[in-house]
PDBQT receptor file of N, H, CA, C and O in Angstrom, charges set to zero:
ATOM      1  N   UNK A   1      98.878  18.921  53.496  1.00  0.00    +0.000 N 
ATOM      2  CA  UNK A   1      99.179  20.336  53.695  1.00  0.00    +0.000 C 
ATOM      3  C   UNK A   1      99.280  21.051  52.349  1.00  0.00    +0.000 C 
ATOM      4  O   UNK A   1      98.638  22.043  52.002  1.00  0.00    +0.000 OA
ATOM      5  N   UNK A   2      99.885  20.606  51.888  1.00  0.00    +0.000 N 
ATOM      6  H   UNK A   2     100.406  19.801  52.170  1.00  0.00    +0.000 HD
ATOM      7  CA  UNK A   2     100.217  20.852  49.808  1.00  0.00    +0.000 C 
ATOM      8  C   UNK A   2      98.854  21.754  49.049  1.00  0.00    +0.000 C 
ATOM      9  O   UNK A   2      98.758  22.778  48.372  1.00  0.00    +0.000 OA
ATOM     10  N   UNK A   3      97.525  20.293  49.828  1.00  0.00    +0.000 N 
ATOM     11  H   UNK A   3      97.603  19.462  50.379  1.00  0.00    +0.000 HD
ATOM     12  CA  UNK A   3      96.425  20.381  49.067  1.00  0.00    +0.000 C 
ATOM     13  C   UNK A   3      95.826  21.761  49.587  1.00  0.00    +0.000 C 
ATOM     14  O   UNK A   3      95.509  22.687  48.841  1.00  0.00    +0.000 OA
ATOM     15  N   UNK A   4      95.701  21.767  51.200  1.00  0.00    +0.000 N 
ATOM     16  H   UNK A   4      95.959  21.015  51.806  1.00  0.00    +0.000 HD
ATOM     17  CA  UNK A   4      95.218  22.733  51.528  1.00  0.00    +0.000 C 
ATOM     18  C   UNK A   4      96.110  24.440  50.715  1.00  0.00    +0.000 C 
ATOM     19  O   UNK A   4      95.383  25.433  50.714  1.00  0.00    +0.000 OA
ATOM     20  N   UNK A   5      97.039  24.551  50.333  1.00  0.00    +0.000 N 
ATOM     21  H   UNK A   5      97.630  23.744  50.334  1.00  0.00    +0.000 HD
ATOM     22  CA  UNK A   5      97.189  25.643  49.865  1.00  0.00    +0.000 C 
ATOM     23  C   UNK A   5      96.703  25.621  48.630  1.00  0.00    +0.000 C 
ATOM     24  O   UNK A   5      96.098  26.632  48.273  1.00  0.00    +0.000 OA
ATOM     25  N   UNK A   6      96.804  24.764  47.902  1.00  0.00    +0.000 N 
ATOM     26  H   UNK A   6      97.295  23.943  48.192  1.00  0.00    +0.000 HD
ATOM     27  CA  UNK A   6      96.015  25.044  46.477  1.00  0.00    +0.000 C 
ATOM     28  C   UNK A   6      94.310  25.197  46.322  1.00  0.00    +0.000 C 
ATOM     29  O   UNK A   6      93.659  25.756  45.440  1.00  0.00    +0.000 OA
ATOM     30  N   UNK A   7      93.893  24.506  47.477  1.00  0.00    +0.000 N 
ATOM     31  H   UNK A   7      94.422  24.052  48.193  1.00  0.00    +0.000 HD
ATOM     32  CA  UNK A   7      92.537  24.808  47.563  1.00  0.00    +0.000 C 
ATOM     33  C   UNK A   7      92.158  25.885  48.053  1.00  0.00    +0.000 C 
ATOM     34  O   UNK A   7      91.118  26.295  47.538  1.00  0.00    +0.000 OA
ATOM     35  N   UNK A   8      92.648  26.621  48.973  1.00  0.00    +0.000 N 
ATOM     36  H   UNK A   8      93.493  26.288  49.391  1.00  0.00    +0.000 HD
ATOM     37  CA  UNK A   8      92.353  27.365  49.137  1.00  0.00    +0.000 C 
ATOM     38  C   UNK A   8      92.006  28.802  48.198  1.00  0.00    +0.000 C 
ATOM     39  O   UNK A   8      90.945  29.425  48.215  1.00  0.00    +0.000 OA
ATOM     40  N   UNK A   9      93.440  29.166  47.251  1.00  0.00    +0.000 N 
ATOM     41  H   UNK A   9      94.302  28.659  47.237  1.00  0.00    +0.000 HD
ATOM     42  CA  UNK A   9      93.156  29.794  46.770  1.00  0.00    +0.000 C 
ATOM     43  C   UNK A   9      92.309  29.771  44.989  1.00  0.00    +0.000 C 
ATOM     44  O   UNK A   9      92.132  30.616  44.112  1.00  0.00    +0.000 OA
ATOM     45  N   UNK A  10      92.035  28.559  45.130  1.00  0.00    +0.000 N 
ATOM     46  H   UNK A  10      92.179  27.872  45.842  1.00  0.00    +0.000 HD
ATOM     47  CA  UNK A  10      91.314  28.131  44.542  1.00  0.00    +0.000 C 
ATOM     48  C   UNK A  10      89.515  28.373  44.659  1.00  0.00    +0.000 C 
ATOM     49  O   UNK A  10      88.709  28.734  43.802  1.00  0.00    +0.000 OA
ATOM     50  N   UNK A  11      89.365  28.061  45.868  1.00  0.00    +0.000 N 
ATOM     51  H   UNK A  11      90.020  27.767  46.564  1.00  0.00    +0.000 HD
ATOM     52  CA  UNK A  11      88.037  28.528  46.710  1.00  0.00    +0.000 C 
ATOM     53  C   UNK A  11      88.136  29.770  46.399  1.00  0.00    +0.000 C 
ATOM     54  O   UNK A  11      87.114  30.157  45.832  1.00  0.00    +0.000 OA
ATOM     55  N   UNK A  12      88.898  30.542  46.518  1.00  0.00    +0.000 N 
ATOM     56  H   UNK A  12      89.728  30.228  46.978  1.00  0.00    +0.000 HD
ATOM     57  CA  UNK A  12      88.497  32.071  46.447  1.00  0.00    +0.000 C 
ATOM     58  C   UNK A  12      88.072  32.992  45.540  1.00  0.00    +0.000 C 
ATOM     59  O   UNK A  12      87.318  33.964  45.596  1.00  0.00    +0.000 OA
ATOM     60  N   UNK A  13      89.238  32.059  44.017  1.00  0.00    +0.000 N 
ATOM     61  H   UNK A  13      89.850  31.270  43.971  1.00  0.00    +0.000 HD
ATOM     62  CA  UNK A  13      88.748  32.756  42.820  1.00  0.00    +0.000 C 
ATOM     63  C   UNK A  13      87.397  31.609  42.593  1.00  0.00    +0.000 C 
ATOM     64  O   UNK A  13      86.706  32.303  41.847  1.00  0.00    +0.000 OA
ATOM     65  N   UNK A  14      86.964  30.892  42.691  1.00  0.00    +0.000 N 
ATOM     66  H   UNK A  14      87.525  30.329  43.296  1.00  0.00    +0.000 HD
ATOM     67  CA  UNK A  14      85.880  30.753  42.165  1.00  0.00    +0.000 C 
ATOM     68  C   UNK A  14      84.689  31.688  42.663  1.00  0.00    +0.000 C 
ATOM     69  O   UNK A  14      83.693  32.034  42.028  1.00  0.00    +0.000 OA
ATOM     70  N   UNK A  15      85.146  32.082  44.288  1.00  0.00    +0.000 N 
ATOM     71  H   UNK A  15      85.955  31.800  44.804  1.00  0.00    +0.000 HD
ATOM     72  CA  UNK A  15      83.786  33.059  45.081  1.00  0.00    +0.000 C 
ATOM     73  C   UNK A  15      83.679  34.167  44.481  1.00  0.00    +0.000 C 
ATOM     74  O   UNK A  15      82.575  34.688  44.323  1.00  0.00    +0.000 OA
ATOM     75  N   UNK A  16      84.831  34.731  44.034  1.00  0.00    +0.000 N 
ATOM     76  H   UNK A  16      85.728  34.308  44.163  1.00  0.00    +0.000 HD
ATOM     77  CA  UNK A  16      85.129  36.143  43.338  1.00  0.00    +0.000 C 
ATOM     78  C   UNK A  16      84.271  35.856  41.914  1.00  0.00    +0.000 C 
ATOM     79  O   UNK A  16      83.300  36.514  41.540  1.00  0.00    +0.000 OA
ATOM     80  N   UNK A  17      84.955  34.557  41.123  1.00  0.00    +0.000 N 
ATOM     81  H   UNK A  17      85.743  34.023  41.427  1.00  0.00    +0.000 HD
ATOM     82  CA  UNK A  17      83.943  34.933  39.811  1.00  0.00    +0.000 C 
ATOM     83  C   UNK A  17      82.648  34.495  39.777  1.00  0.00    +0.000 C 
ATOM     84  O   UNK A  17      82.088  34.609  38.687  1.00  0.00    +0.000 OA
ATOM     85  N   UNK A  18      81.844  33.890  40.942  1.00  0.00    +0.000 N 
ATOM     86  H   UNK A  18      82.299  33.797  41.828  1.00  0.00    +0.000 HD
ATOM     87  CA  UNK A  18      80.542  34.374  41.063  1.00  0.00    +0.000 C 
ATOM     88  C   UNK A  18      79.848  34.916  41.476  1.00  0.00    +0.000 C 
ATOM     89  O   UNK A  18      78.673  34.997  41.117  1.00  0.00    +0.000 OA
ATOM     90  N   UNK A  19      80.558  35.649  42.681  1.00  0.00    +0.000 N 
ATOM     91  H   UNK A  19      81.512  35.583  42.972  1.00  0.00    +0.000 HD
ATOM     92  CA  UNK A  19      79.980  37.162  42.986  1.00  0.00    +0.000 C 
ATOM     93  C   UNK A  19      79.990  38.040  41.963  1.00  0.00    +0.000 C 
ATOM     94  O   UNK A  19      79.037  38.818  41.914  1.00  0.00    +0.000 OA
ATOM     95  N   UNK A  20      81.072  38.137  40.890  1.00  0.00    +0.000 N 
ATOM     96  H   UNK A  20      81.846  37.505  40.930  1.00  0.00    +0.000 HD
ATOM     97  CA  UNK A  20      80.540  39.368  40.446  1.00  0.00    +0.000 C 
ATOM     98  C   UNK A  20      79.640  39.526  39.339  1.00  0.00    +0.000 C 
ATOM     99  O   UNK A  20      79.366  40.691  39.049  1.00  0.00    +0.000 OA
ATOM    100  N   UNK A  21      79.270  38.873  38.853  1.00  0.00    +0.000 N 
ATOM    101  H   UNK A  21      79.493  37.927  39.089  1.00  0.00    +0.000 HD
ATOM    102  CA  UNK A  21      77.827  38.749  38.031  1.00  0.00    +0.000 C 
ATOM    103  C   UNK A  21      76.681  39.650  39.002  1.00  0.00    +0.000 C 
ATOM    104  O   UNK A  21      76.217  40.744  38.680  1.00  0.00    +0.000 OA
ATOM    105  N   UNK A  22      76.453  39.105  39.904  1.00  0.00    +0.000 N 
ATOM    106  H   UNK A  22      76.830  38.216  40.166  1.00  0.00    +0.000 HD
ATOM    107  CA  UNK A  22      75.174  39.137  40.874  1.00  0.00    +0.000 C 
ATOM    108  C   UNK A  22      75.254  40.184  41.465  1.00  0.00    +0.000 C 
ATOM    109  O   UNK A  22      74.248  40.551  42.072  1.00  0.00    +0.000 OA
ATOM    110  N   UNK A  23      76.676  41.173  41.505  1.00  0.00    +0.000 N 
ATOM    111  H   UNK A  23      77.493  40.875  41.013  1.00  0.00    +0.000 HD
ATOM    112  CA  UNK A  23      77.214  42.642  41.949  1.00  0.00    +0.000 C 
ATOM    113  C   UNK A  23      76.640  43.470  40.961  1.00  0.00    +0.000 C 
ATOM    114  O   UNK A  23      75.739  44.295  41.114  1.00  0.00    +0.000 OA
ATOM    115  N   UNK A  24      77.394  43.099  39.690  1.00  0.00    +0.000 N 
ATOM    116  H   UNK A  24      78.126  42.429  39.566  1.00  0.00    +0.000 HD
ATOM    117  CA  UNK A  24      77.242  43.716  38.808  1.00  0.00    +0.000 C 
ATOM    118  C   UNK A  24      75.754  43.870  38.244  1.00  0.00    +0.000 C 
ATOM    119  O   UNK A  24      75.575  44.824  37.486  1.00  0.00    +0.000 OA
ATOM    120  N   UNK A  25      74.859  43.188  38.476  1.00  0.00    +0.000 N 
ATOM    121  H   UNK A  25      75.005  42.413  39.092  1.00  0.00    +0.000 HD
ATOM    122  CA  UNK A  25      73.279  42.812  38.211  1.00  0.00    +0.000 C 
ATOM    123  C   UNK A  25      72.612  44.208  38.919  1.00  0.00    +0.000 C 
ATOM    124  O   UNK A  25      72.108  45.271  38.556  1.00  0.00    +0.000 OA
ATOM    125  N   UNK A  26      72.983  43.414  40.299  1.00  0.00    +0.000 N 
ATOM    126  H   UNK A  26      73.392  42.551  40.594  1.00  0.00    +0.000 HD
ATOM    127  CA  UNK A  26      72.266  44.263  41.282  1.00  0.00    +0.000 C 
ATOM    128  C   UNK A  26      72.713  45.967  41.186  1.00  0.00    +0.000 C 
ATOM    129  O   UNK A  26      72.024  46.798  41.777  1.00  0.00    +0.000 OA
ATOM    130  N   UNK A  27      73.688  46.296  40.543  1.00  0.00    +0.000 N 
ATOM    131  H   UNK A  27      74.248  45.620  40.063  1.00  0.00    +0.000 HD
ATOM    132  CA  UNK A  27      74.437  47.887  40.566  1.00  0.00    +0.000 C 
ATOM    133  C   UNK A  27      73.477  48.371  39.496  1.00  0.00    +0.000 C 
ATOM    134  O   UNK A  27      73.005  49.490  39.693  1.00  0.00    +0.000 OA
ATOM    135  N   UNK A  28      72.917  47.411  37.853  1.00  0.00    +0.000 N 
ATOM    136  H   UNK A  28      73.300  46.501  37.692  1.00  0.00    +0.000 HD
ATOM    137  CA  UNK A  28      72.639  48.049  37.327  1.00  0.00    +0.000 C 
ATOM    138  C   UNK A  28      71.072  47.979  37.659  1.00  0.00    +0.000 C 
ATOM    139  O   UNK A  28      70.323  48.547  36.864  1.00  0.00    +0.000 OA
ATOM    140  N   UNK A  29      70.626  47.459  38.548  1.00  0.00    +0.000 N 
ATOM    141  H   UNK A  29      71.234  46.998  39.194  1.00  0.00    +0.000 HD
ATOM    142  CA  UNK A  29      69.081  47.484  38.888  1.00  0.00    +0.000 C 
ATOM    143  C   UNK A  29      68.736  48.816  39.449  1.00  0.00    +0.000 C 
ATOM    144  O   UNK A  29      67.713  49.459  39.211  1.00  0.00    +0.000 OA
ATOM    145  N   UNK A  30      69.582  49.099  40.115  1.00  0.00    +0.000 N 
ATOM    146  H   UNK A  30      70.413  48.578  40.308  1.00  0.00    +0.000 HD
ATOM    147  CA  UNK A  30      69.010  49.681  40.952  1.00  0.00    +0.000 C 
ATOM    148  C   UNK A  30      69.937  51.448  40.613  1.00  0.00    +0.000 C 
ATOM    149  O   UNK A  30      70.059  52.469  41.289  1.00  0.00    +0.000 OA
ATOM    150  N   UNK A  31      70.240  51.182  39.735  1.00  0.00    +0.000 N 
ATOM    151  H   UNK A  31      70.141  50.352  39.185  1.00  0.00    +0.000 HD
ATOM    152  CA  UNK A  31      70.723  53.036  39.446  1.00  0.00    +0.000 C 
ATOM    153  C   UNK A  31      69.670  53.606  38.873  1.00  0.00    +0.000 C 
ATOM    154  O   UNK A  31      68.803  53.387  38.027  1.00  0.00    +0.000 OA
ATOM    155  N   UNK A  32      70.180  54.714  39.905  1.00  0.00    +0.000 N 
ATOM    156  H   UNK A  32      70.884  54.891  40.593  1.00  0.00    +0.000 HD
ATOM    157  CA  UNK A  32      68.726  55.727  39.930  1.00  0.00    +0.000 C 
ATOM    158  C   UNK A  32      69.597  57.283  39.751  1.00  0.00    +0.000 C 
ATOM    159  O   UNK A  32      70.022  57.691  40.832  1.00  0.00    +0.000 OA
ATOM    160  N   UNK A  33      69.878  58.089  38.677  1.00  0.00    +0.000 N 
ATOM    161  H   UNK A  33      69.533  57.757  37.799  1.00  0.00    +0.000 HD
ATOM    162  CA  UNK A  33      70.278  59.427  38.574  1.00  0.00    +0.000 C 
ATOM    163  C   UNK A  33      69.496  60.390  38.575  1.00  0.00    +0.000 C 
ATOM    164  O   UNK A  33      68.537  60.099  37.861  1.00  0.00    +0.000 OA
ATOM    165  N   UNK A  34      69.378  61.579  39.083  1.00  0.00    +0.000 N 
ATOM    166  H   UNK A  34      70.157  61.816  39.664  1.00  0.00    +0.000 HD
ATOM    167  CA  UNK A  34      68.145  62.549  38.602  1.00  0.00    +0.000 C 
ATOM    168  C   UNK A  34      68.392  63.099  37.505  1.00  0.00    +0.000 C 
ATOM    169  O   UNK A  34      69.269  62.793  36.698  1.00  0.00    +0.000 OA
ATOM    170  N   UNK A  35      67.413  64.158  37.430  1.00  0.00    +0.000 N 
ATOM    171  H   UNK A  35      66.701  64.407  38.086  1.00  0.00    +0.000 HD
ATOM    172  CA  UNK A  35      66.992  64.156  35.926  1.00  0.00    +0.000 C 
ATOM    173  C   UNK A  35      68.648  65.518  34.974  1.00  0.00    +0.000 C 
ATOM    174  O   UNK A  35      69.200  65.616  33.878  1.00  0.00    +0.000 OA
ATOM    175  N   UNK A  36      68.706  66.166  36.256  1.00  0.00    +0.000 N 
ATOM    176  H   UNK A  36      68.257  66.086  37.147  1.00  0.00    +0.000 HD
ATOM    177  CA  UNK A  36      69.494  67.069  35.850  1.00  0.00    +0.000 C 
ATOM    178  C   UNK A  36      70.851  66.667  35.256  1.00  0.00    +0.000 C 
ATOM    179  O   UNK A  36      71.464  67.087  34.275  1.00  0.00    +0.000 OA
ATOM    180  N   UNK A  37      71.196  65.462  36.409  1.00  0.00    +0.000 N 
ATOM    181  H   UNK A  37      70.698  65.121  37.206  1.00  0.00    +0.000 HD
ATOM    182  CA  UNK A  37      72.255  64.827  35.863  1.00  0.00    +0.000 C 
ATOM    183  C   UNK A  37      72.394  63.897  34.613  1.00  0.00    +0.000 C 
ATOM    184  O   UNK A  37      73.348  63.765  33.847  1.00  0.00    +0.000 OA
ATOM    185  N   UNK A  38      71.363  63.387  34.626  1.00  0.00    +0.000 N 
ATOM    186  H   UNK A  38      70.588  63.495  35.248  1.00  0.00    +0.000 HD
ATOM    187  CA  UNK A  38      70.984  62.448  33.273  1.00  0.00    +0.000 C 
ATOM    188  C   UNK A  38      70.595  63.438  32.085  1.00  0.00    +0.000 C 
ATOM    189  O   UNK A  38      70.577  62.731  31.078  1.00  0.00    +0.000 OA
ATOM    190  N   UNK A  39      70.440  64.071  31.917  1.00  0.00    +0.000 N 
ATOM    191  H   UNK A  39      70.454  64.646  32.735  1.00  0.00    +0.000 HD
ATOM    192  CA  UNK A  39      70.613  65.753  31.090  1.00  0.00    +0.000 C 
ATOM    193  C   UNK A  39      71.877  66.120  30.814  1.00  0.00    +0.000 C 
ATOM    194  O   UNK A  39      72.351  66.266  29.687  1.00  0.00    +0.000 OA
ATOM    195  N   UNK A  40      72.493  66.288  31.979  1.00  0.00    +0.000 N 
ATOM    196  H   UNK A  40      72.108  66.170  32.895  1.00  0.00    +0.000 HD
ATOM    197  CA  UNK A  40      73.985  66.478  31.556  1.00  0.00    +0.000 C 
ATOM    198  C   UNK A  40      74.590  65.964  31.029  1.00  0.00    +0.000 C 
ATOM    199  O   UNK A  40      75.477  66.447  30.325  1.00  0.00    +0.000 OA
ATOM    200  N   UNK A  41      74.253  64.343  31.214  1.00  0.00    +0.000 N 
ATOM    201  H   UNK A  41      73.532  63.950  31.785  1.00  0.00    +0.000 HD
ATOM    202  CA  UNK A  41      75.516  63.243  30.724  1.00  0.00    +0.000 C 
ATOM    203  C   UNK A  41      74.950  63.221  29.100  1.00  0.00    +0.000 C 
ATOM    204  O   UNK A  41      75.752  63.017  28.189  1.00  0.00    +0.000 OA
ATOM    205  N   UNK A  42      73.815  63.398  28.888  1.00  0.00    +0.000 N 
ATOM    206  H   UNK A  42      73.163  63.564  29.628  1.00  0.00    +0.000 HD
ATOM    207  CA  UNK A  42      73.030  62.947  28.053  1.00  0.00    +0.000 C 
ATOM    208  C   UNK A  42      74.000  64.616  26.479  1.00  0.00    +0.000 C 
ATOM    209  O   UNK A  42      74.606  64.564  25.409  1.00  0.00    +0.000 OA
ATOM    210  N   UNK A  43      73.596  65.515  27.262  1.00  0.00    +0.000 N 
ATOM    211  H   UNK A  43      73.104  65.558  28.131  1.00  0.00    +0.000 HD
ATOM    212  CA  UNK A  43      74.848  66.785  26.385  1.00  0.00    +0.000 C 
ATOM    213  C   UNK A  43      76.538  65.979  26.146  1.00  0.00    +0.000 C 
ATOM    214  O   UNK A  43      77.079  65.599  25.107  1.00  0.00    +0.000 OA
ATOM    215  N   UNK A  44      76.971  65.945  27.452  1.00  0.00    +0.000 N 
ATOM    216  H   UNK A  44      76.531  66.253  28.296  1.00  0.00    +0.000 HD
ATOM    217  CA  UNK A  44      78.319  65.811  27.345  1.00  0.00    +0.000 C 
ATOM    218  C   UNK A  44      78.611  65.145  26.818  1.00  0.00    +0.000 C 
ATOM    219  O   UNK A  44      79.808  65.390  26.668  1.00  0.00    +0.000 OA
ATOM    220  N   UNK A  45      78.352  64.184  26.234  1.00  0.00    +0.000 N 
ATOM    221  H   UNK A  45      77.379  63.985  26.355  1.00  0.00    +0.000 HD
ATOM    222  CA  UNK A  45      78.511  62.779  25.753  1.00  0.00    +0.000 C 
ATOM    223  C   UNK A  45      77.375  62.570  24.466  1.00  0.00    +0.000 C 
ATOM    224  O   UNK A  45      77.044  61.408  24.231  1.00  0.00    +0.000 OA
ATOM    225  N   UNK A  46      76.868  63.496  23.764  1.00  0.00    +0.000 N 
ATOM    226  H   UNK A  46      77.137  64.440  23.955  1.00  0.00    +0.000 HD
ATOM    227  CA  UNK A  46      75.984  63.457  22.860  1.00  0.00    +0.000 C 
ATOM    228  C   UNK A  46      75.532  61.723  22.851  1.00  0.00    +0.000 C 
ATOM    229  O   UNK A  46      75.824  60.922  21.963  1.00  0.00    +0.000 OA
ATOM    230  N   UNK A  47      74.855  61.479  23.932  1.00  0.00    +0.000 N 
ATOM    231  H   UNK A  47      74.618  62.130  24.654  1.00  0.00    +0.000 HD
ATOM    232  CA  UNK A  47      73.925  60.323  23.944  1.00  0.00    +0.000 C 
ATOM    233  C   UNK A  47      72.570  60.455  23.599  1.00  0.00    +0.000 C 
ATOM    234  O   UNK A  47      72.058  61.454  24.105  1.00  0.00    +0.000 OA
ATOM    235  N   UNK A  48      71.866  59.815  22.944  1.00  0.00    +0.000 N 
ATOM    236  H   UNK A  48      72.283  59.003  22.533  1.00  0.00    +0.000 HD
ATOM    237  CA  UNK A  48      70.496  59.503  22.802  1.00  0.00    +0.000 C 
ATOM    238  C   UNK A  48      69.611  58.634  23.844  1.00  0.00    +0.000 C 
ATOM    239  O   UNK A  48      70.012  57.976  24.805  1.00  0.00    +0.000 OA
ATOM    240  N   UNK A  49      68.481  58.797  23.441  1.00  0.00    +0.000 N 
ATOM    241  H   UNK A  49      68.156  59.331  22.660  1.00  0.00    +0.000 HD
ATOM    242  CA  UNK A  49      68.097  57.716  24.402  1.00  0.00    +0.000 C 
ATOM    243  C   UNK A  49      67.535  56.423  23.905  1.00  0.00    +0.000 C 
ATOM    244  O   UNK A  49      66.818  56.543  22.911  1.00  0.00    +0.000 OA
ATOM    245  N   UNK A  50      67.699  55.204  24.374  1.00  0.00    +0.000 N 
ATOM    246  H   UNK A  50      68.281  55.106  25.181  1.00  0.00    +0.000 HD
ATOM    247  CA  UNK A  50      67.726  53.975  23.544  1.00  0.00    +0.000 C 
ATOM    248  C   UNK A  50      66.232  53.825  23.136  1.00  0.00    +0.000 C 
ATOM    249  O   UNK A  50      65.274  54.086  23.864  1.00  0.00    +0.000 OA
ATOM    250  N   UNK A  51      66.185  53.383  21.911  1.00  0.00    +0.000 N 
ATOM    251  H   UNK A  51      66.963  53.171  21.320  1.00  0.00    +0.000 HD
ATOM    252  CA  UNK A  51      64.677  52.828  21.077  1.00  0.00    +0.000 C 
ATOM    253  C   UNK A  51      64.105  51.730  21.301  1.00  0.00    +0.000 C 
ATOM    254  O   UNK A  51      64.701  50.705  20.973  1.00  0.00    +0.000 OA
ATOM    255  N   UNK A  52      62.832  51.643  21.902  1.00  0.00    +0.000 N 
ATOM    256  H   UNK A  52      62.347  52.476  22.168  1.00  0.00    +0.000 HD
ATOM    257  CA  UNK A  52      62.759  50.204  22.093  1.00  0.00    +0.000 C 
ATOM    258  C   UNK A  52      61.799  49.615  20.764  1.00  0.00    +0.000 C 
ATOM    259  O   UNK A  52      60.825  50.221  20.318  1.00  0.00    +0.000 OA
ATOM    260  N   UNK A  53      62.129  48.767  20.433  1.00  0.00    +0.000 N 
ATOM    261  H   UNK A  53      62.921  48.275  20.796  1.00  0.00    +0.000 HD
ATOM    262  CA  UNK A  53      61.546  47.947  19.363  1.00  0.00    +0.000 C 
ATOM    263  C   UNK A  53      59.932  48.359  19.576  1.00  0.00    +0.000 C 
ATOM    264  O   UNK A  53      59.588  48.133  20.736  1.00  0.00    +0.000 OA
ATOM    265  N   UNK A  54      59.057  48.808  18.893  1.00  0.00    +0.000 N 
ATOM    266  H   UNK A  54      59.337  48.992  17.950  1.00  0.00    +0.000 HD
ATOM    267  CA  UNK A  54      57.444  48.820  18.771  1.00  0.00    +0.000 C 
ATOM    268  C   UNK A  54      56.750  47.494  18.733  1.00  0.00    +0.000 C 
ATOM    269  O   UNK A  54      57.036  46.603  17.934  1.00  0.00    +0.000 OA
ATOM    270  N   UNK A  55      56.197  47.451  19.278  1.00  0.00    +0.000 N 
ATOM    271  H   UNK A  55      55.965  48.175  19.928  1.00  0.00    +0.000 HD
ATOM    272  CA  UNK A  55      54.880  46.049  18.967  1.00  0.00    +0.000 C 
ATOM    273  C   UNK A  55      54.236  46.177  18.178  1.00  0.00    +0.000 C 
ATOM    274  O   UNK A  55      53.380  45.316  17.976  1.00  0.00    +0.000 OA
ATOM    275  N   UNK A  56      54.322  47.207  17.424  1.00  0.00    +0.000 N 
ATOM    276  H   UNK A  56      55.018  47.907  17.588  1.00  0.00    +0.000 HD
ATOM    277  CA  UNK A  56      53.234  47.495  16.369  1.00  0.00    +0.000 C 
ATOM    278  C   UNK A  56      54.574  47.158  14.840  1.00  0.00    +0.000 C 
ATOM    279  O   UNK A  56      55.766  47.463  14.833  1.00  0.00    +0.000 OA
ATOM    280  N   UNK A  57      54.025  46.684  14.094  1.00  0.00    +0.000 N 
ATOM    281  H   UNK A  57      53.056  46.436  14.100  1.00  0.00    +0.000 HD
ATOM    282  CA  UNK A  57      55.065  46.237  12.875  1.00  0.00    +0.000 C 
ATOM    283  C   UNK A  57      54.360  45.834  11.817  1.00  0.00    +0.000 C 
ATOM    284  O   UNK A  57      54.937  45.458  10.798  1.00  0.00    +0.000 OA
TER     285      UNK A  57
């Protein structure tokens, strides 16, 4: 009986810390903002937009 309570919550945090990788993956795949808003954030927050390395060098 002992075991079953420690396993249990044992089982759970392990489900929790590998779900959230695969949450967190999938949230940033798939964000999609329009343009107005990505404009805005892009002012409010004096962001740039990221550089990607050239193939040409």
């Amino acid at each position: 009986m002992q075991s079953k309570k420690v396993l249990i919550p044992v089982a759970l945090l392990l489900l929790i810390q590998l779900s959230v990788p695969i949450c967190y993956t999938f949230a940033q795949d798939n964000l999609v903002i329009n343009h107005e808003t990505k404009e805005r954030l892009k002012e409010q927050y004096g962001l740039d937009e990221p550089e990607f390395p050239s193939s040409k060098q």
